[in-house]
LUMNUNU-47586 format. One record per residue (C-alpha): residue in one letter; z, x negated, y. Coordinates in steps of 0.05 Angstrom, whole numbers, padded with zeros to 5 digits. Layout:
<rest A, z Z, x X, y Y> $
...
This chain:
<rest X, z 00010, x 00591, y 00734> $
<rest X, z -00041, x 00544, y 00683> $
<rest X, z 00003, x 00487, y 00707> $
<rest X, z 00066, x 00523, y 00682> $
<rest X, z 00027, x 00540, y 00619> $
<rest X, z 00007, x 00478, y 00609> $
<rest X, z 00068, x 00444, y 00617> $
<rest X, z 00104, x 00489, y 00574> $
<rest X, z 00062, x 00471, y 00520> $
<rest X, z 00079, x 00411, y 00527> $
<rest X, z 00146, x 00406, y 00525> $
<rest X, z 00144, x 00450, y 00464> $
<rest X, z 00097, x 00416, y 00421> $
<rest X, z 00123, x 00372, y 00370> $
<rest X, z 00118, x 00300, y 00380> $
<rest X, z 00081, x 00255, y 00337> $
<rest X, z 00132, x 00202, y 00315> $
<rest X, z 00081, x 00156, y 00282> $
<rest X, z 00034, x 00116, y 00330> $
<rest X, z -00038, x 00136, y 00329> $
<rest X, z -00065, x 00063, y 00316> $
<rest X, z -00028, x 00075, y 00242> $
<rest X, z -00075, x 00135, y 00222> $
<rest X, z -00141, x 00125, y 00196> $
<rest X, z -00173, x 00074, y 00156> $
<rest X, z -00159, x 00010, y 00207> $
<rest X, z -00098, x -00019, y 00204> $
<rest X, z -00081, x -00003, y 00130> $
<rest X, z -00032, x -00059, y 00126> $
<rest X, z -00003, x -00037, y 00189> $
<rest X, z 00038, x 00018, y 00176> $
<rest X, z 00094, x 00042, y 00217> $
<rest X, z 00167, x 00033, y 00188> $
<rest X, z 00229, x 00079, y 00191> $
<rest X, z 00273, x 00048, y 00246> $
<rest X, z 00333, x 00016, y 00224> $
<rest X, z 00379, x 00056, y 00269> $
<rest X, z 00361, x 00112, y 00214> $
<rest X, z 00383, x 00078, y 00157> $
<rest X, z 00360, x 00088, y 00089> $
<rest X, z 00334, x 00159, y 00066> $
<rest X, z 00352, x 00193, y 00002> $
<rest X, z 00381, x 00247, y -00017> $
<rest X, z 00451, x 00267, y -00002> $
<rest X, z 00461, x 00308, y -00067> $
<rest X, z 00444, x 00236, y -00105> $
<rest X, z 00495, x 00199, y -00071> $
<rest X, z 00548, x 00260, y -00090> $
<rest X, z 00529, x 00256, y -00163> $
<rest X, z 00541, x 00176, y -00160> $
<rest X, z 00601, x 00181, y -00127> $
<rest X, z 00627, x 00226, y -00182> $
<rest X, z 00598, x 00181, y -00239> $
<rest X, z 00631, x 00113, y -00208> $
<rest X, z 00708, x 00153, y -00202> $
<rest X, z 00693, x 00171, y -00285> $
<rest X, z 00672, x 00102, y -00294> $
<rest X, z 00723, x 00075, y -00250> $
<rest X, z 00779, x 00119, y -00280> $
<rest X, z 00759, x 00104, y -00348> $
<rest X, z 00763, x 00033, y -00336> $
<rest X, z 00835, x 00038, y -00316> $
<rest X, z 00849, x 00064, y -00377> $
<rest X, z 00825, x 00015, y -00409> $
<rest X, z 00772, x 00049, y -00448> $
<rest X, z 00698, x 00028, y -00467> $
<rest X, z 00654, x 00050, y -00407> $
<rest X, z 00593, x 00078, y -00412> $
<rest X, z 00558, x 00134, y -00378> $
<rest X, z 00533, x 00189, y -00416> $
<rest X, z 00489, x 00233, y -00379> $
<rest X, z 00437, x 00202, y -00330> $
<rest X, z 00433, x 00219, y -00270> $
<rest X, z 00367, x 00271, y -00272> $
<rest X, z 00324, x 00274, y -00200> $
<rest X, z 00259, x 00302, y -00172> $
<rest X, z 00261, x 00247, y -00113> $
<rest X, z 00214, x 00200, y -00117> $
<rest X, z 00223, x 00185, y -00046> $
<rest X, z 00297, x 00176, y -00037> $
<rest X, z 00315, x 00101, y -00034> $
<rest X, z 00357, x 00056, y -00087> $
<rest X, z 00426, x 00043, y -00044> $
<rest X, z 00485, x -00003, y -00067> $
<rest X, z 00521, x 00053, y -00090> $
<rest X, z 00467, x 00064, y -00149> $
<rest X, z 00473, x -00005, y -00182> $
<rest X, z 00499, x 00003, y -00251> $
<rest X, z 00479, x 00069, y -00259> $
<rest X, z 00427, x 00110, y -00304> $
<rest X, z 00377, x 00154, y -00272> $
<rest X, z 00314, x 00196, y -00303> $
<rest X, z 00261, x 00206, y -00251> $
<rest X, z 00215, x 00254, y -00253> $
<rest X, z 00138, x 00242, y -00257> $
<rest X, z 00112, x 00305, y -00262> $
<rest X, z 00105, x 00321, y -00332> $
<rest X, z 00176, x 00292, y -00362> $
<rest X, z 00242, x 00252, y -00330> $
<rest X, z 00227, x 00169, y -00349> $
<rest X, z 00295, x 00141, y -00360> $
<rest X, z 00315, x 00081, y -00307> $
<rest X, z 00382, x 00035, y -00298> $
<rest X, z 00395, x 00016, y -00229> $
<rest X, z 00400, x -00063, y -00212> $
<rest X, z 00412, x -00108, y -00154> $
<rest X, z 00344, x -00120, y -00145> $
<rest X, z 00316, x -00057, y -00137> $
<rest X, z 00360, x -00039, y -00076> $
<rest X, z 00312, x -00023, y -00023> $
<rest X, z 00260, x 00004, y -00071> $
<rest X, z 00245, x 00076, y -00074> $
<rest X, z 00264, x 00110, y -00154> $
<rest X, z 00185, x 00128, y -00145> $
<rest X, z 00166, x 00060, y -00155> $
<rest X, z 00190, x 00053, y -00232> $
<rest X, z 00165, x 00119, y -00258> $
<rest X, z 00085, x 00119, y -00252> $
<rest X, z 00050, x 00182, y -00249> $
<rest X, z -00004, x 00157, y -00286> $
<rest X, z -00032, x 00135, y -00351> $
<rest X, z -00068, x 00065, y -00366> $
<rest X, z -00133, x 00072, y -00387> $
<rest X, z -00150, x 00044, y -00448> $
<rest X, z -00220, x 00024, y -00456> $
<rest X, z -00257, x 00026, y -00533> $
<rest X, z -00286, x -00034, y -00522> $
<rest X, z -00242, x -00070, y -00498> $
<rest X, z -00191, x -00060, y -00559> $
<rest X, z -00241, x -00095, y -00604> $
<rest X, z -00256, x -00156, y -00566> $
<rest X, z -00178, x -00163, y -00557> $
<rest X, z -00170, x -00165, y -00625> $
<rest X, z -00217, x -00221, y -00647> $
């Protein structure tokens, strides 16, 4: 009967997808990857809202009229991933006081949006100020 339990347990206990050799203060540099098979994350309601923008854009430049997007995109993922799709196109990320305004380009596919709206102020020094200055 403890076998059963203990195999039940088992079975029903989440598994750890990260390695163990990854946690902890050794190996910092050596962090696991998402597997390629997954693809990219982000969010799927980000990729509707692009979709959307690019057939304005797109229908607007069959027309033949100036193009230009109005409204940014505005998103509280920080984690989801910059993906072809988003080239071209303005975003406002959030950093958790206020949305910092961001235009997608080529080289920031593979980047995640968090990477270009800091959560954080610089520090400015006194001192420093007046040694800059002479």
């Amino acid at each position: 009967r403890m076998a059963l339990r203990s195999a039940c347990r088992t079975l029903l206990r989440p598994r750890c997808t990260v390695p163990f050799r990854s946690f902890g203060n050794k190996n910092r540099g050596n962090k696991s990857q998402r597997p390629r098979w997954k693809g990219p994350f982000f969010e799927y309601s980000l990729l509707m809202e692009a979709r959307k923008t690019n057939e304005g854009l797109m229908a607007l430049r069959r027309a033949g009229k100036p193009v230009f997007q109005k409204d940014a995109i505005r998103t509280d993922s920080r984690r989801s991933m910059i993906i072809p799709e988003f080239v071209g196109l303005k975003f406002e990320i959030h950093n958790g006081k206020n949305y910092k305004p961001l235009t997608v380009t080529e080289d920031m596919i593979g980047h995640k949006f968090g990477e270009f709206a800091p959560t954080r102020k610089r520090a400015v020094h006194p001192g420093k100020e007046e040694e800059a200055k002479k």
